[in-house]
Every structure is written in structure tokens, then in C-alpha cells.
KEKEMI-781237 format. One record per residue (C-alpha): residue number from 0; x negated, y negated, z. Coordinates in Angstrom, 3 decimals, m for minus. Example, Ala and Ser with C-alpha at 12.3 -4.5 7.8 and 13.67 -1.06 7.14 Angstrom:
! KEKEMI-781237
{num 0&c1 m12.300&c2 4.500&c3 7.800}
{num 1&c1 m13.670&c2 1.060&c3 7.140}
***
This chain:
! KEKEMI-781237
{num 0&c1 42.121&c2 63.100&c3 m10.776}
{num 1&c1 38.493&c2 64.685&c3 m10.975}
{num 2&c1 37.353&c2 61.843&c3 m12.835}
{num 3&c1 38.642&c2 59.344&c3 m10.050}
{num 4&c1 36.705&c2 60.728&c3 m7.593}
{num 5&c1 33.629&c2 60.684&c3 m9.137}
{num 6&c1 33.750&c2 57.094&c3 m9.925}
{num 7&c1 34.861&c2 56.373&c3 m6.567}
{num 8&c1 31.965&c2 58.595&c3 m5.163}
{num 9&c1 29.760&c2 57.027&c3 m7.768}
{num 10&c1 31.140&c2 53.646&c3 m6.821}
{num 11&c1 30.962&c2 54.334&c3 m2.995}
{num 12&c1 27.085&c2 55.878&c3 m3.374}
{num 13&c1 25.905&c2 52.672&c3 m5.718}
{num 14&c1 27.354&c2 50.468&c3 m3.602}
{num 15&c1 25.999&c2 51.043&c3 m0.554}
{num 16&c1 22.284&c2 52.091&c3 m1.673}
{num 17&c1 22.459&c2 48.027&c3 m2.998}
{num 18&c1 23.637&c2 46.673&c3 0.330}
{num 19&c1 21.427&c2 49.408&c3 2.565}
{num 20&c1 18.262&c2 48.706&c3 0.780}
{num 21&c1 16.839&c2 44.843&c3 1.831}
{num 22&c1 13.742&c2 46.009&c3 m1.288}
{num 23&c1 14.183&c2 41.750&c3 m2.146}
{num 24&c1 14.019&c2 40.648&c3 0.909}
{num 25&c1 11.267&c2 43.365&c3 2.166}
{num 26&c1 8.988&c2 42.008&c3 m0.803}
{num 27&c1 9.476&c2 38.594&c3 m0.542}
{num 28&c1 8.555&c2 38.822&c3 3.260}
{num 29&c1 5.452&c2 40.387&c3 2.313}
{num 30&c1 3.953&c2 38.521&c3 0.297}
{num 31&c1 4.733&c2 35.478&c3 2.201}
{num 32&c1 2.943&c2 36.766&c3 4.981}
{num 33&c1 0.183&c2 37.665&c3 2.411}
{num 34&c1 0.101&c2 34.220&c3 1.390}
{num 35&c1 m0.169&c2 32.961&c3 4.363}
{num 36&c1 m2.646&c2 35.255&c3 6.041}
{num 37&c1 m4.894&c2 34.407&c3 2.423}
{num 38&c1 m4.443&c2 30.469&c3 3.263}
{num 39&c1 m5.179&c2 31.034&c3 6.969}
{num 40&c1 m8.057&c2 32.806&c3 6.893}
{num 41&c1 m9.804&c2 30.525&c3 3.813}
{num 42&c1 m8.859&c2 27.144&c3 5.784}
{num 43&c1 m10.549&c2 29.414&c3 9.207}
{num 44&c1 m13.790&c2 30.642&c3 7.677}
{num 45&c1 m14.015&c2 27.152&c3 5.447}
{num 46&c1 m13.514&c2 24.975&c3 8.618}
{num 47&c1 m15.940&c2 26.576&c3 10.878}
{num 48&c1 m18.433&c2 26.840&c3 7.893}
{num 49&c1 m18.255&c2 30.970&c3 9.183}
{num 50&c1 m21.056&c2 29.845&c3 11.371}
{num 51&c1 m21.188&c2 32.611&c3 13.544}
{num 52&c1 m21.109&c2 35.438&c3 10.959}
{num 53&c1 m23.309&c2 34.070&c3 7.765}
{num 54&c1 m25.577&c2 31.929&c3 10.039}
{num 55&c1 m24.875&c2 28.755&c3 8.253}
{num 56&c1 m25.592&c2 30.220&c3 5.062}
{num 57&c1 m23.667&c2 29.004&c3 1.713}
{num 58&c1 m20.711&c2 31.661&c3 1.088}
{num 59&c1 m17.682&c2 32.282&c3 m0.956}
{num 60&c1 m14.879&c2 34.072&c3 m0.445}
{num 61&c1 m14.332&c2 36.709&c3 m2.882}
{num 62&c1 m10.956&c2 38.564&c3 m1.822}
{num 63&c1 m8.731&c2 38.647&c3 1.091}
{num 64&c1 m6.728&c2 41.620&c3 1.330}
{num 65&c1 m3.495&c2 42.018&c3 3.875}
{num 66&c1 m3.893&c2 45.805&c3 5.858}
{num 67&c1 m1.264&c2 46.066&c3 7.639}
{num 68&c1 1.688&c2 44.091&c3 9.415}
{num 69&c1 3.077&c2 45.712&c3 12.870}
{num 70&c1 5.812&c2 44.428&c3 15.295}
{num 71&c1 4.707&c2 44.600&c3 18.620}
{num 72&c1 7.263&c2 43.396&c3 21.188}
{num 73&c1 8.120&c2 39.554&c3 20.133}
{num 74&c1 4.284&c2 39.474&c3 18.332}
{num 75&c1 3.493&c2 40.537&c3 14.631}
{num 76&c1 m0.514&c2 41.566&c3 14.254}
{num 77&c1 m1.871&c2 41.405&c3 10.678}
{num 78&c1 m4.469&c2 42.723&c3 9.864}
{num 79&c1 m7.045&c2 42.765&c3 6.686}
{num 80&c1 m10.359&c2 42.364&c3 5.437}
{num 81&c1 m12.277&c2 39.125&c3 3.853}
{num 82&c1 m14.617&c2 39.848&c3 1.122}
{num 83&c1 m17.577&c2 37.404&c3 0.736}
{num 84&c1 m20.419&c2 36.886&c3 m1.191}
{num 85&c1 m23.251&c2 35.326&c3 1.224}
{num 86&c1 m26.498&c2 34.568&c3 m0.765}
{num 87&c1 m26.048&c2 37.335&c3 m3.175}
{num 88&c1 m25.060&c2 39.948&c3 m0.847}
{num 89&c1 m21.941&c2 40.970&c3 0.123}
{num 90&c1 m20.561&c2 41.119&c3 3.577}
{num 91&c1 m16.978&c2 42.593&c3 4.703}
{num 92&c1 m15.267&c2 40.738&c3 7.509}
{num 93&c1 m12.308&c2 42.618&c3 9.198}
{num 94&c1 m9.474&c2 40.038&c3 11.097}
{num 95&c1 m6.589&c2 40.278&c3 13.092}
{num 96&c1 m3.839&c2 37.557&c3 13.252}
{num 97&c1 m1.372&c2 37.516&c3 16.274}
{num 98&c1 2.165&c2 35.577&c3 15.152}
{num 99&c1 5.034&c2 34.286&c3 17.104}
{num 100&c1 8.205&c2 32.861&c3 16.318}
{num 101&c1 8.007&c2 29.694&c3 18.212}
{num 102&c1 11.273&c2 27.504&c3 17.483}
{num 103&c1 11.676&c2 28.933&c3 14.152}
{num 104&c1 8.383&c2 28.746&c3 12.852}
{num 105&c1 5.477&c2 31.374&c3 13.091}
{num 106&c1 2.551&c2 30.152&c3 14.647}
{num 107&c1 m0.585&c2 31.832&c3 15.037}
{num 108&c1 m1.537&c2 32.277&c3 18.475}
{num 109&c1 m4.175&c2 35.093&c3 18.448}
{num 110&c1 m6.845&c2 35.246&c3 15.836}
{num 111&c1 m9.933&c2 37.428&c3 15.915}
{num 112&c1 m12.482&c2 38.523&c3 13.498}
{num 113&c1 m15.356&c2 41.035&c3 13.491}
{num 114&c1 m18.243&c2 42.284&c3 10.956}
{num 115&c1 m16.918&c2 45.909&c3 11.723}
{num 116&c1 m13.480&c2 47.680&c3 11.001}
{num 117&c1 m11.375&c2 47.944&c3 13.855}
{num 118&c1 m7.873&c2 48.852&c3 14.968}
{num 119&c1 m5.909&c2 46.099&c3 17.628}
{num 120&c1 m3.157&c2 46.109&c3 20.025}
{num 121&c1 m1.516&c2 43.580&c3 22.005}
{num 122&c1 m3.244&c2 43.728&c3 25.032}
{num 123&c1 m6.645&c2 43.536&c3 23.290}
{num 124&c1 m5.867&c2 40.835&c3 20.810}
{num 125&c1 m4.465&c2 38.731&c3 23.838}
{num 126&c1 m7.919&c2 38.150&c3 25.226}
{num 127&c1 m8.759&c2 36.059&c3 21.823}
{num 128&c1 m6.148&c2 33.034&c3 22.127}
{num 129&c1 m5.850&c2 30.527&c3 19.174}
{num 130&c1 m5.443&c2 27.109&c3 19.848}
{num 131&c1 m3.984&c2 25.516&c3 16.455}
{num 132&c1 m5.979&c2 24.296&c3 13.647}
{num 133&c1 m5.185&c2 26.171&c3 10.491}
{num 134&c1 m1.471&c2 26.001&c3 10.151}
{num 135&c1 0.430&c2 29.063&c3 9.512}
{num 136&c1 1.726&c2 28.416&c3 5.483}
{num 137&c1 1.978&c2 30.156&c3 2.401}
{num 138&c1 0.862&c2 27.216&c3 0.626}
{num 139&c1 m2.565&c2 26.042&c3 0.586}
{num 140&c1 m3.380&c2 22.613&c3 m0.172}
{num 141&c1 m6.969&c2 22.287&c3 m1.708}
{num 142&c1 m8.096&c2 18.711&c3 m1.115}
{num 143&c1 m10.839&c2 18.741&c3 m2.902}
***
């Protein structure tokens, strides 16, 4: 009888640490939106040519790294830091990427990025709209 009811227990304790804990879904989620936020910011510095923060300089981007991800009402902020390598010097920027959930699809409707570190909220990163032209994807398509 003991040994019943420690399988059972066993069973019962297995079972539902498998079906409470999401640690597949949790990682795959992740680094999709690391993926993503990589491919968004490359196309966004590459297709402004970073103007504003390397004054027209030649650059490369060295790393991207994802900060932090927070749920903030129906938005998700990301934040994280570009690496780049501007005429042998290296300069960190720090960026923060509003997403919505717009028909099923997460679009990026707030996008800022600065030459210092800095923490965001919602009502700040709402006075730096985004009108569309990096797509929000994991996969980045390098034309050249």
C-alpha cells in the first residue's frame, strides 16, 4: 500500500511540474523576440545609415543584446543595447521597442534610441511613435 502512494504522489508531483512549467514555450518566445528585436534594429540603424548618432560615418554593428521584455497594459517594451564599431571606436547605443498585437501580428509602434542608458515606461515611450518601415520578424533577409 506504501509503495502505491508514493508512485501515485510521485506520479501526481511529475505530472503536474511538466504541465505547470511552459520552460518550451517560455524559451522559444524569447528568443523569437530576440530575433526579432536583432533584425529590427540592424534593418533601423542600416536604413537610416544611423545618421543622427555616427554623423554619417561608416559603422558596423558588432552585437545586439535583448535587456529586458515587460508587459505593460496591451504593449510589450524591449529593451537592449547595440554595440558598434564607428571608425575604430566603439560606441554603445541603448533602444527601446514598443509592440502591439495588431490582428495577430506584433507590430512595432514605438521605437526610440539614445547614446545613454535609460529606463522607459509607457507614457514616455508613447511620445516616440513608429510609423512602419522595418517589419517586425525573426528572420532577416540580407539582400545583398
Amino acid at each position: 500500500m506504501k509503495r502505491i502512494t508514493i508512485l501515485s504522489f510521485l506520479f501526481i508531483f511529475f505530472f503536474t511540474f511538466f504541465i505547470s512549467n511552459p520552460l518550451i514555450a517560455d524559451d522559444f518566445e524569447f528568443n523569437q523576440l530576440e530575433m526579432s528585436f536583432k533584425n529590427f534594429i540592424k534593418c533601423e540603424l542600416t536604413r537610416t545609415q544611423a545618421r543622427h548618432h555616427f554623423n554619417g560615418k561608416p559603422f558596423k554593428i558588432t552585437m545586439i543584446d535583448l535587456f529586458d521584455i515587460q508587459d505593460e497594459s496591451d504593449l510589450k517594451i524591449i529593451t537592449g543595447a547595440i554595440d558598434c564599431l564607428v571608425v575604430d571606436k566603439h560606441l554603445t547605443l541603448y533602444a527601446a521597442v514598443g509592440l502591439k498585437t495588431i490582428v495577430g501580428k506584433e507590430q512595432v509602434v514605438y521605437y526610440t534610441i539614445r547614446e545613454k542608458d535609460f529606463s522607459i515606461l509607457v507614457t514616455e515611450l508613447a511620445r516616440f511613435p513608429y510609423k512602419e518601415r522595418c517589419k517586425w520578424s525573426q528572420y532577416w533577409i540580407d539582400l545583398d
